[in-house]
N, C-alpha and C positions, 0 to 999 in steps of 0.2 A: 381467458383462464387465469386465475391469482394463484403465485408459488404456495404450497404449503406454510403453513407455521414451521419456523425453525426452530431446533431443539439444539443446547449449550451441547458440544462434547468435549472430552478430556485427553487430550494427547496422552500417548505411554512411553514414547521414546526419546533419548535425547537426540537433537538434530543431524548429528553425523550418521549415528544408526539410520536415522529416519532417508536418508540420502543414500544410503550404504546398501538399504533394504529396499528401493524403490523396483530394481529391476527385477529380484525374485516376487516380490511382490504382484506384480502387475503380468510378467507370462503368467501367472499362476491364474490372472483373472481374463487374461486373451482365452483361456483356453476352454472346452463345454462347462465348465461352471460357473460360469458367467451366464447362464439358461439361456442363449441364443438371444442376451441383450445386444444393442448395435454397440460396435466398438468407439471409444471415445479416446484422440488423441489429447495426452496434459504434457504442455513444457511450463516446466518453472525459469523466470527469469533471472537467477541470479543466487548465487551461494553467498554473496557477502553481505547481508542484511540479516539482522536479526529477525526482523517483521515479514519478509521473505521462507527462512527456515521457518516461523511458528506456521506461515502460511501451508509450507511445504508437508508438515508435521499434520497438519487439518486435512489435505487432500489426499494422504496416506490413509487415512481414519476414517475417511467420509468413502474414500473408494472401498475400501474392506466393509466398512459397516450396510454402505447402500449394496453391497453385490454388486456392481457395475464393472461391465467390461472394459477395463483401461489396457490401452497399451501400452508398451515398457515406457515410463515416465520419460521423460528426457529435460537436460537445462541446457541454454540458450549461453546463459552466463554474459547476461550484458551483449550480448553480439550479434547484431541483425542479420548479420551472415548465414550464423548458426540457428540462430531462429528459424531462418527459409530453408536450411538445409533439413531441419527436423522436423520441418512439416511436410518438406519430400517425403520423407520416412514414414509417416504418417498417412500419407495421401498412397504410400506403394501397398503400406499393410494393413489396409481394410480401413480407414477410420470413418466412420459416418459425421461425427460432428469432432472440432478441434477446440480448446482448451488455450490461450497462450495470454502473455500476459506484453506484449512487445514496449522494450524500452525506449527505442525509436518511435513514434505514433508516425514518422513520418515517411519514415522509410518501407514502412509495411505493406503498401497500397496494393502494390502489383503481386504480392503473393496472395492476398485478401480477395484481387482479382482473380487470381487462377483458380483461389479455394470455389469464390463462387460460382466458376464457369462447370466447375464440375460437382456443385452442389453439394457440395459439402461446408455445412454453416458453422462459423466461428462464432466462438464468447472470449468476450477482452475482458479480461482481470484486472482492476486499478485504472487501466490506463484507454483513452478513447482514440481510436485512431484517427490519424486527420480528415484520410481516403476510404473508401475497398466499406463492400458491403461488411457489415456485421450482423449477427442473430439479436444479439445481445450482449450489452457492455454491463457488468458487474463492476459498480465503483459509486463509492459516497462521492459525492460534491466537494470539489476540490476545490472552490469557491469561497464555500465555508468555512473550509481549513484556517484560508489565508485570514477571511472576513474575525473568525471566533479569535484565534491569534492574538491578531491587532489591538482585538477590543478589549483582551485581557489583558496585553501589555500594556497597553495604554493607558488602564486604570491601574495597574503596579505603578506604573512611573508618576501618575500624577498628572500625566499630558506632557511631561516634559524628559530632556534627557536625547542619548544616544542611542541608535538600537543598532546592531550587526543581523542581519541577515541571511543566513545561509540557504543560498536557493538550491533547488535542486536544476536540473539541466533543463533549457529553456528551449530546446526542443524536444521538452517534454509536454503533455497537454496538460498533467499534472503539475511542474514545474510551473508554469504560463500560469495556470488558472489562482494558485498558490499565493507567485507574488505579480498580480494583477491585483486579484484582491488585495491582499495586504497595503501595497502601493495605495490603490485607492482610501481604505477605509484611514490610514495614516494620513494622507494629505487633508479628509473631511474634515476627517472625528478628531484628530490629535498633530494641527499643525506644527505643535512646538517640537514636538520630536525630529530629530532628522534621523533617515533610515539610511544607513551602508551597505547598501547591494553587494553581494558580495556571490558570484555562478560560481558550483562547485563541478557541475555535474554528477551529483549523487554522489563524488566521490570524498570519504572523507577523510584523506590526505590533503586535500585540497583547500578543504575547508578549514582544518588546523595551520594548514602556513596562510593560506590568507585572515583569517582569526588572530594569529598571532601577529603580523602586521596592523592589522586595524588597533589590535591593543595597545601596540608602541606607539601610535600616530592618535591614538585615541584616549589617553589614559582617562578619561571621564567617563566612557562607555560603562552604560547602566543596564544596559540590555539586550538581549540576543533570542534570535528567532530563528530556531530551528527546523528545517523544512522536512526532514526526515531522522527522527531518531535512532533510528537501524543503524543506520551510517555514521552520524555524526554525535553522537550521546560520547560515544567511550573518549574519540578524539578530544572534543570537547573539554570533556571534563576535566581530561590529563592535561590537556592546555592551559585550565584554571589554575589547577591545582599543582602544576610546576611555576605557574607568575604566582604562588599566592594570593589567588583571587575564588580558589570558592569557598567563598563566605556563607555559610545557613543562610534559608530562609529568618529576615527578621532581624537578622546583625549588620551592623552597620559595614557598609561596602559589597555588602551581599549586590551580584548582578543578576537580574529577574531572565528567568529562560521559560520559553513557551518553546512544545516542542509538538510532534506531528509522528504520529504512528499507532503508543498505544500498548508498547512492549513491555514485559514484564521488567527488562530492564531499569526503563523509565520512571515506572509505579516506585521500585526499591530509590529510585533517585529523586523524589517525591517522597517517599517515607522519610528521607533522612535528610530533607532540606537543600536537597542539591539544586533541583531545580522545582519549580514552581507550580508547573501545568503541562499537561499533551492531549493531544486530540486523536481520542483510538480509533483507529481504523479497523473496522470488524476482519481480521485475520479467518477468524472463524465460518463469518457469511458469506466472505466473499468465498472461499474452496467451497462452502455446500451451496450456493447459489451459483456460480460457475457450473457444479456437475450438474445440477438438478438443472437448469438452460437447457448444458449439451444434450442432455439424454433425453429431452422433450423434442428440440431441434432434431434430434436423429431420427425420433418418432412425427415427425411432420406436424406438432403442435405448436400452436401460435399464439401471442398475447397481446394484449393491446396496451395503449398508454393510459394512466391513471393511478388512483392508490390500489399498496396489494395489502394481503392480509401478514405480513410483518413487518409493519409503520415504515415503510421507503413508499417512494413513486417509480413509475416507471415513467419516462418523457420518452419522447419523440425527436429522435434526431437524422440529420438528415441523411445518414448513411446505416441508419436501421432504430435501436431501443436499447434507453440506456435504463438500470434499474437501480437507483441513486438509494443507497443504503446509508441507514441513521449511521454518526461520527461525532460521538458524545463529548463534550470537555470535559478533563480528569484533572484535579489540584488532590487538593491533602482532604476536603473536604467527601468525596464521594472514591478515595483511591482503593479501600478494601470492600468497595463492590464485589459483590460474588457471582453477578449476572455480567460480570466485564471478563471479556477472553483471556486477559492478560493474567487474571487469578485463578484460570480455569487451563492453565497450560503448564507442560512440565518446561524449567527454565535449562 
């Protein structure tokens, strides 16, 4: 069976409403008007991302507009603890199929384990777990991210120059696959560069004092790779722009930034020359493709690996199927697309 065609929608609220309204929202859909659909557990992972809340914002909209029986939302908030605890919750109040999106891929196994023993199937959001059955993994190629990156910075620089890297946490399978690639395609395609690894763990405090280090140790640094824009865009910037370093697009001493998400944030820092490029991460696909999984997975339907009918694949991995969603690069040249989520959401 191939998903449906997906259809663009329009978030209505801003993210703290969206947050605020999650739990009225959702008894209202436990309860008969949900027409005796299976119930579907959703944990959002995290409130500190931009690209997270627009996430959060899409699976508010997708659960009201599909009529889907969700239970009261829950977030995790970064913490595998809380993760397991909430799909306790989940697993006491009826859920048929689970929803989560785990920061850890590593630490998840044994919960992934129990979901399966008692048959109830999980969809991973973004991120792949390392262990533990899954129904289906919702996530573009995080491969690519790194791979499309490189190759754009690389032609910014010329082949040459410094780049700073801000990875996301390396045990993450996201983090890993990100700057694996990058690593690679840097050593191939553009030996002159040297890259600055620099683990932040998503966090981006972390990433502004080690940023601002590389700058003092680095003052020729031409370039910077941002592994998640949610987190590290505002940091970033403020960082520039307190060393007087952001220079436009186009002026001399201007530093080339490639970044990874897709947020409407990003686009305005793209309009205005701040930074260069990002790689969107369908925010939008992944909430309607997540619920449209679980609600099939509740219903005992199964799919197989190959092309579906809205341009991803689904592959075969060895802890279930993953369903690798297009992650388009965005510059100045394609930024007021109107078929890109990030112009189709409230900021």
């Amino acid at each position: 069976m191939k998903p449906r065609v997906p259809t663009r929608i329009a978030a209505t609220a801003a993210t703290l409403v969206v947050l605020a309204g999650f739990a009225t929202a959702c008894n209202r859909s436990s309860s008969s008007a949900a027409g005796g659909k299976p119930a579907i557990g959703i944990d959002l992972p995290r409130a500190d991302s931009d690209f997270w809340n627009s996430y959060a914002q899409y699976i508010k909209s997708d659960v009201s507009d599909q009529g889907l029986h969700a239970l009261p939302v829950s977030n995790s908030q970064n913490d595998v603890t809380k993760l397991v605890s909430n799909v306790q919750v989940f697993e006491s109040t009826g859920a048929k199929a689970v929803v989560m999106a785990p920061q850890d891929t590593g630490a998840i196994t044994s919960t992934l384990d129990a979901l399966a023993a008692k048959k109830i199937p999980v969809v991973s959001v973004d991120t792949r777990p390392d262990k533990g059955q899954v129904y289906m993994v919702v996530r573009a190629d995080n491969k690519a991210y790194g791979t499309k990156a490189c190759e754009f910075l690389g032609k910014q620089l010329g082949g040459k120059g410094k780049v700073a890297e801000l990875q996301g946490a390396l045990d993450s399978i996201n983090g890993r696959d990100r700057s694996e690639a990058f690593a690679a395609c840097m050593k191939s395609e553009f030996p002159g560069i040297q890259v600055i690894e620099l683990a932040t763990d998503w966090k981006g405090d972390v990433a502004s004092a080690k940023l601002q280090s590389t700058l003092a140790a680095n003052p020729d640094l031409n370039g910077i790779y941002m592994q998640a824009g949610g987190v590290f865009l505002q940091p970033t910037l403020a960082l520039l722009q307190q060393k007087g370093l952001l220079k436009p697009v186009g002026q001399p001493g201007h530093i080339a930034i490639v970044s990874n998400d897709g947020i409407p944030q990003e686009f305005d820092a793209i309009r205005k020359g701040q930074i260069d490029a990002t790689i969107s991460q369908p925010a939008d696909l992944y909430a309607k493709y997540a619920l449209f999984y679980a609600e099939a997975a509740a219903e005992g339907k199964t799919f197989q690996a190959g092309p579906t009918d809205h341009q991803s694949t689904i592959i075969t991995l060895p802890n279930g199927l993953e369903d690798q969603l297009p992650a388009p690069l965005i510059t100045k040249d394609n930024v007021d697309d109107k078929t890109l989520w990030a112009n189709n959401i409230a900021k």
